[in-house]
C-alpha positions in Angstrom: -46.1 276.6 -2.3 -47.6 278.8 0.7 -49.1 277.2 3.6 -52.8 277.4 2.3 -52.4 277.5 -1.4 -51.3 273.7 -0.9 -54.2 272.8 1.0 -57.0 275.2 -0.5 -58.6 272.2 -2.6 -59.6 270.3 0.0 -59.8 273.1 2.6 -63.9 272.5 3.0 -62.9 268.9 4.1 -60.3 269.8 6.8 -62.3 272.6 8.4 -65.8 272.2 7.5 -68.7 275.1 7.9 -69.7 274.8 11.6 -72.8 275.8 12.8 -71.9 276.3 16.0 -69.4 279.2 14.7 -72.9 280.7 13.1 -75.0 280.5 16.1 -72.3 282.5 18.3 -71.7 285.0 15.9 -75.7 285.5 15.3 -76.1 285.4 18.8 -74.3 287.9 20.0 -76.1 290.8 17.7 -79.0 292.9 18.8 -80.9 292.3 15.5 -79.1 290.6 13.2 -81.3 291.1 9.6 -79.9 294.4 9.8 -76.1 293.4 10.9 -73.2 294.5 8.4 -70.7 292.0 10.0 -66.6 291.3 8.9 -65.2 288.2 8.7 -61.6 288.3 8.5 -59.7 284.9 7.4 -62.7 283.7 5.8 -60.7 281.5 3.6 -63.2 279.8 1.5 -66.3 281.5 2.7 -68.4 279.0 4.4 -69.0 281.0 7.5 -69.7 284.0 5.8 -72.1 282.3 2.8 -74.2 281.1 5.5 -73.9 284.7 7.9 -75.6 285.9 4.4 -78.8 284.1 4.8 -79.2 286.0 8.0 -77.8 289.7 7.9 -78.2 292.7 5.7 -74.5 292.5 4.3 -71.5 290.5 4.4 -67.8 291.0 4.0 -65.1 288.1 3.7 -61.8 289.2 4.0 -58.7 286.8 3.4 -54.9 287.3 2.5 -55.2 284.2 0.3 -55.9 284.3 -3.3 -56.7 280.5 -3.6 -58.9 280.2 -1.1 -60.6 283.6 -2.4 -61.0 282.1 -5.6 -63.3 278.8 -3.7 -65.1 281.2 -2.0 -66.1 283.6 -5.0 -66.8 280.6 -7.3 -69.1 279.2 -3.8 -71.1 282.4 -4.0 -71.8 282.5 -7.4 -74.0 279.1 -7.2 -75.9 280.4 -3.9 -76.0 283.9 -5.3 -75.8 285.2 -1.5 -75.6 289.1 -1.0 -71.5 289.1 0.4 -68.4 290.8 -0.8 -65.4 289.1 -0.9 -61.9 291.1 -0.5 -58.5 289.8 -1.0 -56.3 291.9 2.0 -54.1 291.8 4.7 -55.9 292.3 8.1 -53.1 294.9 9.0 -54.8 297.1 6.0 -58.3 297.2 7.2 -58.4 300.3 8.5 -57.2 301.4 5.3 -59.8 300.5 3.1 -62.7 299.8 4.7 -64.9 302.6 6.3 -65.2 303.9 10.0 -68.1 302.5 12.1 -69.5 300.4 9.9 -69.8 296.8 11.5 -72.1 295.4 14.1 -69.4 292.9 14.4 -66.1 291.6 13.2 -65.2 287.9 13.4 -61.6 286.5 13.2 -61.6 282.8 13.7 -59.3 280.0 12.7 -56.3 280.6 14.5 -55.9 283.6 11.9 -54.7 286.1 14.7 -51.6 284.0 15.3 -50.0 284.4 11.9 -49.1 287.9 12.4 -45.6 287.9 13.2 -45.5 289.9 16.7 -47.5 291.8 19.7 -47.3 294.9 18.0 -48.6 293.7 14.6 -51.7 292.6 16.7 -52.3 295.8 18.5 -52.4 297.5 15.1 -55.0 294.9 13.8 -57.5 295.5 16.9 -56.9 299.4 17.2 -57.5 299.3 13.4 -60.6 296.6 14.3 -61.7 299.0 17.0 -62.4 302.1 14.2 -64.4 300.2 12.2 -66.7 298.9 14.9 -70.0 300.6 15.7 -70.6 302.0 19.2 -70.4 298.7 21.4 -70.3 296.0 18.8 -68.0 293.4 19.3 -65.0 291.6 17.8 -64.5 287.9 18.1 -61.6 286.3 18.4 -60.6 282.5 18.5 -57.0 281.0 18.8 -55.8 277.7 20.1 -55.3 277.4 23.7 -51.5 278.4 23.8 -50.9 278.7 27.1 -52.1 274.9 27.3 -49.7 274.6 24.5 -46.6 276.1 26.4 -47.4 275.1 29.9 -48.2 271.6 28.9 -45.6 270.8 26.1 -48.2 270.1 23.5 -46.6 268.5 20.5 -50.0 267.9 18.4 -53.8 268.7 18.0 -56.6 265.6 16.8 -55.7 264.1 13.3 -58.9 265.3 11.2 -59.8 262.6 9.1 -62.9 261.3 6.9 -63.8 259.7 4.1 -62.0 262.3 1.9 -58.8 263.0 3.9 -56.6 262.8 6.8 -54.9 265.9 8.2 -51.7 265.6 10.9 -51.2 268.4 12.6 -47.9 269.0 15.2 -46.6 271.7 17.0 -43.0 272.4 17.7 -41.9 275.2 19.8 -39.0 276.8 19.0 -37.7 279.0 22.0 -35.0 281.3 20.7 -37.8 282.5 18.0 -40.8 282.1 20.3 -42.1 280.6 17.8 -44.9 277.3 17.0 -43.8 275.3 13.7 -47.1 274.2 13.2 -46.3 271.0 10.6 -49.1 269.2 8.7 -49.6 266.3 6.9 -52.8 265.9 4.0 -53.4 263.4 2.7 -56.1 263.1 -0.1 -57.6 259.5 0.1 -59.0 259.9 -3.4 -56.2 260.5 -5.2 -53.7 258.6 -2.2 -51.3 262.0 -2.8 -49.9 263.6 0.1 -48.1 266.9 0.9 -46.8 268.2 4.5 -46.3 272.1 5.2 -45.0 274.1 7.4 -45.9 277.9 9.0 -44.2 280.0 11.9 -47.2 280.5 14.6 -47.3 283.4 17.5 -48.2 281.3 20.4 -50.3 284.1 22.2 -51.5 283.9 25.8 -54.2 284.6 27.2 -52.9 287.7 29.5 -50.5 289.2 26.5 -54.1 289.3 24.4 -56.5 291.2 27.2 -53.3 293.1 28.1 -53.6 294.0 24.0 -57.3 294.3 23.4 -57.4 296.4 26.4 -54.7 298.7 25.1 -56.2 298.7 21.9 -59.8 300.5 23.7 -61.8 297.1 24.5 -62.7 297.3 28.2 -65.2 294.3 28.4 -64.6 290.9 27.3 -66.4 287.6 27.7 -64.0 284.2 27.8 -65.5 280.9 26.2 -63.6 277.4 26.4 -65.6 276.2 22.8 -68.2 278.4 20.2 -71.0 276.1 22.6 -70.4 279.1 25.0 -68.6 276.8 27.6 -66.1 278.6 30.0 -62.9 279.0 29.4 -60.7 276.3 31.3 -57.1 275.8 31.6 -57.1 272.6 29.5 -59.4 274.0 26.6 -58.1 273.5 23.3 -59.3 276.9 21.6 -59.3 280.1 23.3 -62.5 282.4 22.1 -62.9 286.2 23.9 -65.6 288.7 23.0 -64.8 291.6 23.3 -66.3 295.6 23.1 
C-alpha cells in the first residue's frame, strides 16, 4: 500500500490543521480577500478549507487520491469556495494558468519526495510562471542539514488520545537517500502498520542555489511558521521566497 494511502484515515490526527501554518500564509499577502493562493500537498485539505474562509479562491493540489477523497468529502459539509486537483507538482505548469496566484504554499516536507535536484528546479521554474509579479512561494522541509551533520535517526513520536505515530530516519549514503520509517498505531482499534518512503535530504544551500536558478532573487529564512529565525538546530526549515 503507498506511503499515505496506509495512513490517510487517520491523517487529521498525525498532522492536525495548524493555525500557525494559516497566520503565515495570510500574513504574507497584501490583501488577502482577494488572494487566489495554491496549496500543493494539501493532502486532506485542512489548510486550504480554512485559507477559504479568508481569500477569494482556493486550489488544493495533491498527488494522492485517498487523501483527495478526505478532503473533497471535508468541503462538502463546510461548503467552502476551493478546488481540489488530483496532480503531480511536476505538472503544474501544465495545467494550471500563467500568473495567476498571489501565492503558492508547499508545506509538509512535500518538496523532498521528488526524487532529485533537477526534478525540484522544474517544480519552482514551473512555480515561478504561475506566480503574479512578486508573490511568493513558501516552502517548508525538515531541517536536513541538522539531519546529516548531526546523525539524526528520529523526529518526536506524535501521539494522542487517538494514535501514536514513530517516525525514524535512516540515511542511506550510496543512494543519498532518508528512509523515513513510521510506525501508526490506531489506539481505537489497537491495529498498527509501519511504512516506508525514499526522502531527498535537501540542504539549505543546494535549495537557494535552486530557487535562485529557478528566477527567485529574495528569500526570507524562518526556524518555525511563528516567524522565528532560522537556526542550525531547527527542526523544519521554512524560506519565502519571490
Amino acid at each position: 500500500m503507498d506511503f499515505y494511502q496506509a495512513i490517510a484515515y487517520r491523517y487529521d490526527h498525525i498532522f492536525p490543521f495548524s493555525p500557525k501554518q494559516k497566520e503565515f500564509v495570510l500574513g504574507n499577502l497584501k490583501d488577502p480577500e482577494a488572494a487566489e493562493i495554491l496549496e500543493i500537498g494539501c493532502a486532506t485539505g485542512s489548510l486550504t478549507l480554512e485559507l477559504a474562509k479568508d481569500c477569494r479562491r482556493i486550489t488544493g493540489l495533491d498527488i494522492d487520491g485517498t487523501l483527495l477523497s478526505f478532503a473533497r468529502t471535508k468541503a462538502l459539509k463546510s461548503k467552502a469556495h476551493v478546488q481540489f486537483i488530483e496532480l503531480d507538482m511536476l505538472e503544474i505548469a501544465k495545467d494550471l494558468s500563467a500568473g495567476l496566484f498571489d501565492s503558492i504554499c508547499c508545506f509538509g516536507n512535500t518538496l523532498v519526495h521528488l526524487d532529485n535536484k533537477s526534478e525540484m528546479l522544474d517544480f519552482f521554474m514551473s512555480a515561478k510562471t504561475l506566480l503574479k509579479e512578486d508573490a511568493p512561494l513558501h516552502i517548508q522541509i525538515i531541517n536536513y542539514d541538522r539531519i546529516l551533520d548531526d546523525g539524526i535517526t528520529s523526529l518526536p513520536t506524535i501521539e494522542n488520545e487517538f494514535i501514536s505515530f514513530i517516525r525514524t530516519y535512516e540515511y542511506l549514503e550510496d543512494e543519498h537517500r532518508i528512509a523515513f520509517s513510521t510506525i501508526l498505531t490506531d489506539k481505537m482499534s489497537g491495529s498498527s502498520s509501519s511504512q516506508m518512503v525514499k526522502l531527498y535530504p535537501l540542504r539549505r544551500k543546494e535549495l537557494e542555489e535552486l530557487l535562485q536558478e529557478a528566477g527567485f532573487m529574495n528569500y526570507t529564512w524562518f526556524g518555525g511558521f511563528d516567524r522565528t529565525p532560522l537556526e542550525r538546530t531547527s527542526v523544519p526549515l521554512i524560506i519565502s521566497a519571490r
